[in-house]
N, C-alpha and C positions, 0 to 999 in steps of 0.2 A: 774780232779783235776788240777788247775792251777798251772803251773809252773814257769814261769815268765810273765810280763807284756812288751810290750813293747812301747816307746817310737813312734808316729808318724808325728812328726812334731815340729819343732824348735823351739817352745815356752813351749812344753811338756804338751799341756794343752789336748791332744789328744794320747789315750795306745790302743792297742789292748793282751786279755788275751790270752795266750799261753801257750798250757798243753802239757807235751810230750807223747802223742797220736801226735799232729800236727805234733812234729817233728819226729819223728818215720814214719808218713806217706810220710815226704819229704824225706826221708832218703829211703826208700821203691821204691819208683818213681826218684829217684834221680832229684831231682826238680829244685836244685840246681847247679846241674854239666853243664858247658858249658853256663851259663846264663849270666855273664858277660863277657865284651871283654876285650883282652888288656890291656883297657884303667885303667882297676879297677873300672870306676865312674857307682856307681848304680844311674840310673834315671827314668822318667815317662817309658822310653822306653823300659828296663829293667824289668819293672813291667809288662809292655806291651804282654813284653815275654813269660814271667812266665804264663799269665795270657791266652794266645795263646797254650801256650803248655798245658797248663791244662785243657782247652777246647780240646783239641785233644785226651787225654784220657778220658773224658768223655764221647765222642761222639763213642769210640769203648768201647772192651766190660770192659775193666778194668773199664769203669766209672763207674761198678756199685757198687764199692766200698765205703763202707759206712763211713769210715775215710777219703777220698778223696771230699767226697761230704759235709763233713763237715768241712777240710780244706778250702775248698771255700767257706763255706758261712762265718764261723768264722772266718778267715784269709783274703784271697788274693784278696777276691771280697766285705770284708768289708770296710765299708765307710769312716772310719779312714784311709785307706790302701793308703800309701804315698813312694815316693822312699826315702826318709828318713825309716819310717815302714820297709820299703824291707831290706834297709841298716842294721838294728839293729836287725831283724828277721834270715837275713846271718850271723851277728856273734854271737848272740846267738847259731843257728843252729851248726856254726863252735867251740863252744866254749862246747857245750852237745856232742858233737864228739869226740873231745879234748879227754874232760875228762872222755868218755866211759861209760856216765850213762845212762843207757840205758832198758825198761823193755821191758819184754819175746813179 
């Protein structure tokens, strides 16, 4: 079930769908924590990350996680997938935290 859509690129002519199964599995893997610097600014490099670390759990045994593997193809490795995307993907994420809605 889709949950939000999001935004991936600054014309908006480009969404990627986002159900919380995706975020439940970021939340699970903590996918999130420690990914941006400092600086605050999410970019290609940022994405880079994400997309490094994800591969790192795939290749040991947690990747055979079937909600992980479908984060990647639906999410983080799909084509729409911008540091913009990343950006709006992060506060969505931070904002279903927030507010604790959350299933079993």
């Amino acid at each position: 079930m889709i949950m939000a859509k999001i935004q991936t690129n600054a014309s908006g002519s480009r969404s990627i769908e986002i159900t919380e199964q995706h975020l439940i599995t970021i939340d699970r893997y903590q996918l999130l924590n420690g990914l941006i610097d400092s600086n605050g600014i999410v970019d290609e490099t940022v994405l880079d990350k994400l997309k490094f670390n994800i591969r790192s759990l795939l290749e040991s045994e947690l990747g055979k996680d079937k909600e992980l593997l479908d984060l990647c193809l639906d999410v983080v490795y799909h084509a729409n997938m911008k540091a913009l995307g990343l950006q709006n993907l992060i506060a969505l994420y931070n904002d279903w935290k927030t507010n604790g809605v959350q299933a079993d």
